[in-house]
Backbone bond lengths (Angstrom), bond angles and torsions (degrees), N, CA, C in turn:
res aa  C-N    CA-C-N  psi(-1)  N-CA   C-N-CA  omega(-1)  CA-C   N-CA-C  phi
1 X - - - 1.441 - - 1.528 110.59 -
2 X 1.424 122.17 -40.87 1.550 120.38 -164.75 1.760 86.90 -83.34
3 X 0.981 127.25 -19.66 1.549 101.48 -175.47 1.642 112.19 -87.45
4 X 1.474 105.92 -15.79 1.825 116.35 178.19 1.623 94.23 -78.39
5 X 1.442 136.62 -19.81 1.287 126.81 -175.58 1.343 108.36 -76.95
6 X 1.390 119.75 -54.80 1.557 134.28 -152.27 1.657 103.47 -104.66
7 X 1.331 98.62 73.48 1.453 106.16 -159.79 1.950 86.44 -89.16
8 X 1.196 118.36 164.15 1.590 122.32 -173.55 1.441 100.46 -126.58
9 X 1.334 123.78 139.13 1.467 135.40 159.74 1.740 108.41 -106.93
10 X 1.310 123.19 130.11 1.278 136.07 172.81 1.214 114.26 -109.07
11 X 1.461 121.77 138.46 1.195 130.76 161.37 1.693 115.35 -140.51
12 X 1.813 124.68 124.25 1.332 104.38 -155.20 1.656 86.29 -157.60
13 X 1.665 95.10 146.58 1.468 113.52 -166.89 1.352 108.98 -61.19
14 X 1.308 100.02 -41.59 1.437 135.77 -174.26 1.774 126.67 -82.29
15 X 1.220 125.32 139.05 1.853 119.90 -176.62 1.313 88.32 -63.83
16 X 1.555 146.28 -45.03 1.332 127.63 -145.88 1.291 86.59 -115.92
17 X 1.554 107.45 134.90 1.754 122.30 163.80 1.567 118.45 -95.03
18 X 1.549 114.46 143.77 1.888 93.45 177.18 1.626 124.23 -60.90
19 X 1.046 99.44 137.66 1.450 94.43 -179.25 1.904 118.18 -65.18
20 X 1.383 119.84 147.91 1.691 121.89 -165.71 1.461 102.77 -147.21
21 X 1.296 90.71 138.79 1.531 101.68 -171.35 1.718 97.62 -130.93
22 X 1.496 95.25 127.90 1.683 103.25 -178.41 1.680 98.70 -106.04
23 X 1.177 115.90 143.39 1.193 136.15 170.38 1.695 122.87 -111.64
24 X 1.078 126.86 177.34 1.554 132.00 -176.38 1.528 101.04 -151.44
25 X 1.330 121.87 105.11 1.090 128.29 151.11 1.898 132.58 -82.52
26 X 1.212 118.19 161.94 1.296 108.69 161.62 1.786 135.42 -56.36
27 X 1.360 106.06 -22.58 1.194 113.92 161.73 1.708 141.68 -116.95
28 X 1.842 85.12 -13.11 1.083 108.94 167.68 1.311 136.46 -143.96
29 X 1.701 134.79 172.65 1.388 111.13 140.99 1.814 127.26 -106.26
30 X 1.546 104.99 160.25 1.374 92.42 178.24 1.729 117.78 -139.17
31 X 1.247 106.98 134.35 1.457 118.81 -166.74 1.206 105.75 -84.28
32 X 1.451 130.33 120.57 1.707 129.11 169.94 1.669 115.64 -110.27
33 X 1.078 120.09 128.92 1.234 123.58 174.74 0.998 124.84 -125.95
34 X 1.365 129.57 122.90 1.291 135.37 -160.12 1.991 104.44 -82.05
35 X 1.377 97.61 137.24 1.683 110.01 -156.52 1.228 121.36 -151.74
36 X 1.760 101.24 42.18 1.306 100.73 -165.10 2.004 112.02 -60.30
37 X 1.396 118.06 -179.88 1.333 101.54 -177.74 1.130 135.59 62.72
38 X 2.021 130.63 -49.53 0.781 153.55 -169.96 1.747 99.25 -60.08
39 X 1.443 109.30 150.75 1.903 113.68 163.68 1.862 100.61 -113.28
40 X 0.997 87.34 175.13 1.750 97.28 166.80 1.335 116.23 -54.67
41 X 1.509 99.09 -44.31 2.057 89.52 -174.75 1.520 92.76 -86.22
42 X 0.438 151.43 58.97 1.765 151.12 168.58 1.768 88.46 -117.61
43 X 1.630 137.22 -29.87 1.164 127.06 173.80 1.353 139.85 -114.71
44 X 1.544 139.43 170.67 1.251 107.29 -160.11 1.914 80.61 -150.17
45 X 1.200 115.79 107.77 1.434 112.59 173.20 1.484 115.46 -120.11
46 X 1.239 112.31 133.45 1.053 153.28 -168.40 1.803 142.19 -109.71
47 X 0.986 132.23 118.76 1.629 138.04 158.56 1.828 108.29 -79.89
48 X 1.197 107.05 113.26 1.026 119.71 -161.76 2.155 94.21 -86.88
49 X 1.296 116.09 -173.73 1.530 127.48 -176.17 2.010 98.53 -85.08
50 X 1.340 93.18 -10.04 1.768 89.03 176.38 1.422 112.70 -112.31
51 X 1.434 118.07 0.66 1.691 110.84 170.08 1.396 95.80 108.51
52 X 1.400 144.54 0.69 1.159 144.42 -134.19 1.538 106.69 -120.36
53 X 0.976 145.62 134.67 1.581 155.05 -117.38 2.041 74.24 -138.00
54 X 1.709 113.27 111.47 1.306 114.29 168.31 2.017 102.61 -116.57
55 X 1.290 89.60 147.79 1.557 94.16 175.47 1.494 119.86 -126.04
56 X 1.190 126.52 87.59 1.299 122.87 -175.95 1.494 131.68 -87.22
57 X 0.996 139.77 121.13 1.662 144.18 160.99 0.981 133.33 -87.88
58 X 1.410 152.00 104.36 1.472 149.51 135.01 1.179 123.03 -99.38
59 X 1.390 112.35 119.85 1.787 137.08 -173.09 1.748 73.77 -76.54
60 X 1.455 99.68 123.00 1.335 125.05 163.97 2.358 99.17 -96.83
61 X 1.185 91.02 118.46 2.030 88.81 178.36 1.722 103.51 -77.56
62 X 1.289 100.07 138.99 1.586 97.59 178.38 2.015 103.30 -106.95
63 X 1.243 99.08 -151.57 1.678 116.81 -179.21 1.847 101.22 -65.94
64 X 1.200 116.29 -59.01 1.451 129.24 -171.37 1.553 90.48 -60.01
65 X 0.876 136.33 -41.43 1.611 131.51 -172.26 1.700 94.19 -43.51
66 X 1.336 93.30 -83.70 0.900 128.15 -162.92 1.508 112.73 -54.61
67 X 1.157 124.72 -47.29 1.643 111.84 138.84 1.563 136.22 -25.27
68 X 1.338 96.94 -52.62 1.662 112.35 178.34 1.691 120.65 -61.61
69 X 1.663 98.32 -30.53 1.443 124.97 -179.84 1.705 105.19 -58.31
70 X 1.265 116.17 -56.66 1.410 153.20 -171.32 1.680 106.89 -55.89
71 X 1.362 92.45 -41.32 1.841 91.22 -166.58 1.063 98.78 -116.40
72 X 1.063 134.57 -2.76 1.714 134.02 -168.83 1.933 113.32 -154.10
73 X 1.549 96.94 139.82 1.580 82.08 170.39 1.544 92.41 -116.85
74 X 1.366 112.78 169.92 1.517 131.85 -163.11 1.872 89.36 -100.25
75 X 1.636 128.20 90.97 1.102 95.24 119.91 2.114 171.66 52.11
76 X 1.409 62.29 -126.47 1.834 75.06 159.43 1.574 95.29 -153.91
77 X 1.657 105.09 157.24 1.003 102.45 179.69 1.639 106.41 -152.54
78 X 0.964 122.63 127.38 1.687 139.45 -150.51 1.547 100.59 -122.26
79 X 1.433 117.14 -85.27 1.268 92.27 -164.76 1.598 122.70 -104.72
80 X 0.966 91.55 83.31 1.922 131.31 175.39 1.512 116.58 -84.79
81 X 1.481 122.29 38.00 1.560 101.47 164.52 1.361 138.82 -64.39
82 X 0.975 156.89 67.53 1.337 164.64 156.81 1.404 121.23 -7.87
83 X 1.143 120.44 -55.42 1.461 147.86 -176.25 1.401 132.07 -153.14
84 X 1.047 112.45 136.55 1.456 114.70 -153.93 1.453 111.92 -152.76
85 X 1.526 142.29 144.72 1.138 159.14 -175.85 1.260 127.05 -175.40
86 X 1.796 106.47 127.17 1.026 109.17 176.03 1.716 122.04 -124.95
87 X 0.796 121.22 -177.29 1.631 126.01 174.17 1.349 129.36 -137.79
88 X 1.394 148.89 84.36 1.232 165.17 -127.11 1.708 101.00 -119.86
89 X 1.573 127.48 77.90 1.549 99.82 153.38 1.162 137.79 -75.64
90 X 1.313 114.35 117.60 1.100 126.37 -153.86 2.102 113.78 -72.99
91 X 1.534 130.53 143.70 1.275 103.95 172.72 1.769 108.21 -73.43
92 X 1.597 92.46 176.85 1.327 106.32 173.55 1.269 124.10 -59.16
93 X 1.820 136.11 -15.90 1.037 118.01 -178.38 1.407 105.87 -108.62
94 X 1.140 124.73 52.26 1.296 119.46 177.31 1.761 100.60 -111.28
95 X 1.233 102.91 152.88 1.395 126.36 -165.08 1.510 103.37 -96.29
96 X 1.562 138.87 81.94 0.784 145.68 -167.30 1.572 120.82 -66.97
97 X 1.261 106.51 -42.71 1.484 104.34 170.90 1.329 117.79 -91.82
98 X 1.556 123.30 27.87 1.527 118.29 -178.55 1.554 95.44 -133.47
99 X 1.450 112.04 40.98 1.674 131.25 -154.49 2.022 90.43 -83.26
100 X 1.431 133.51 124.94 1.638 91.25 178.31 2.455 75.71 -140.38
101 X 1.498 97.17 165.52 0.966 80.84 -162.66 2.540 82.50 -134.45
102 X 1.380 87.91 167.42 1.626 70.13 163.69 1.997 86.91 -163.66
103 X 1.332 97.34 -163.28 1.786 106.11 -172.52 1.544 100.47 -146.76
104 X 0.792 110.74 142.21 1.957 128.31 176.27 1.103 116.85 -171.67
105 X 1.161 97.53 127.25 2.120 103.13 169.57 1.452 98.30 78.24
106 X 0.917 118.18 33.43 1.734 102.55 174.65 1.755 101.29 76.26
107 X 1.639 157.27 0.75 1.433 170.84 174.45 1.398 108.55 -103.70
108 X 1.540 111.79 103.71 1.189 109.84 149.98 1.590 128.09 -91.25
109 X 1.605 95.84 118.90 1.761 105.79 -176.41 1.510 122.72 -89.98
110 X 1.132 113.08 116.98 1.448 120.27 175.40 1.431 125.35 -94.88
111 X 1.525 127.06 86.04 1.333 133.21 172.85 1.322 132.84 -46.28
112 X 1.276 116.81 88.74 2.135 92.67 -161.74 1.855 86.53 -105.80
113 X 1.120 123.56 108.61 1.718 130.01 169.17 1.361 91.33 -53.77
114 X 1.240 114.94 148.56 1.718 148.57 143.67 1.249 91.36 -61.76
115 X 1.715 98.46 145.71 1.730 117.81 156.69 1.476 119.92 -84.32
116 X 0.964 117.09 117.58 1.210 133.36 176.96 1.400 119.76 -46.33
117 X 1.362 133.32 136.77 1.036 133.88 -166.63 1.364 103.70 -118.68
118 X 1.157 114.44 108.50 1.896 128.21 -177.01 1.729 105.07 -99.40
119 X 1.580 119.26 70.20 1.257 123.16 -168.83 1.820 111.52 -138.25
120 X 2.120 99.47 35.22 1.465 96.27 164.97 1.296 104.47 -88.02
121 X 1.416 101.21 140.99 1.898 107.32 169.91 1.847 99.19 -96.11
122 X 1.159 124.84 -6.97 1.163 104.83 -174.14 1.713 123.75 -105.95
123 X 1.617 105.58 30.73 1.458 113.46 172.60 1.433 101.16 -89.86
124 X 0.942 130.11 138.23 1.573 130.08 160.45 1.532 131.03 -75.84
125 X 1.248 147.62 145.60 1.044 148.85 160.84 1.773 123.42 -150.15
126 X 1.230 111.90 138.09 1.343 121.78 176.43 1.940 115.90 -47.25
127 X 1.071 115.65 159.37 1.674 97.11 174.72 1.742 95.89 -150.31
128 X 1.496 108.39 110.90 1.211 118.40 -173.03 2.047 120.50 -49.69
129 X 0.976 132.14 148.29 1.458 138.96 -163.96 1.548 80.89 -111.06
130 X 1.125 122.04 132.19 1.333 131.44 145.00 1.522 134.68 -112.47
């Protein structure tokens, strides 16, 4: 069922897309994308106007690029992402504004929390008479 929910749309500059691995936790789910090279600002993630979990990439070229350009030609060249997009519908119990994301090791991780379900009947509380 969770994989018929979180169906993915791709769109990519490039023949090869990064590879992503979705997981299901007990409290949450979490999106991994493989990013080698890549920094944080290299991405731009997003809640789109339809609820929809977007993942964007552009390899911004720096000075060293462009050095490398200069003294060397590429060969072959493989892992060249340029541009990148994805589309994540997300299920219904995901906690959209508690969305948090981070990068390590070359993996960008996307935290999406579950909504919490506040459905003990057996806490007690007073209920004021007005």
């Amino acid at each position: 069922m969770f994989s018929a929910i979180f169906s993915i749309i791709t769109t990519c500059a490039v023949p090869a897309a990064p590879a992503i691995n979705v997981l299901e936790g007990r409290n949450d789910y979490r999106v991994e994308l493989a990013a080698p090279g890549m920094r944080k600002e290299d991405f731009r993630i997003t809640i789109n106007s339809e609820g929809d979990l977007e993942i964007q990439m552009e390899k911004r070229h720096n000075d060293s690029d462009s050095q490398k350009a200069n003294e060397y030609r590429f060969l072959r060249r493989e892992f060249n992402y340029t541009r990148f997009s994805q589309t994540l519908i997300l299920p219904d119990d995901v906690d959209k504004e508690k969305i948090e994301a981070k990068m390590s090791d070359g993996v960008l991780t996307i935290i999406l929390p579950k909504v919490r379900e506040e459905n003990d009947p057996k806490i007690s509380h007073s209920i004021n008479i007005e």
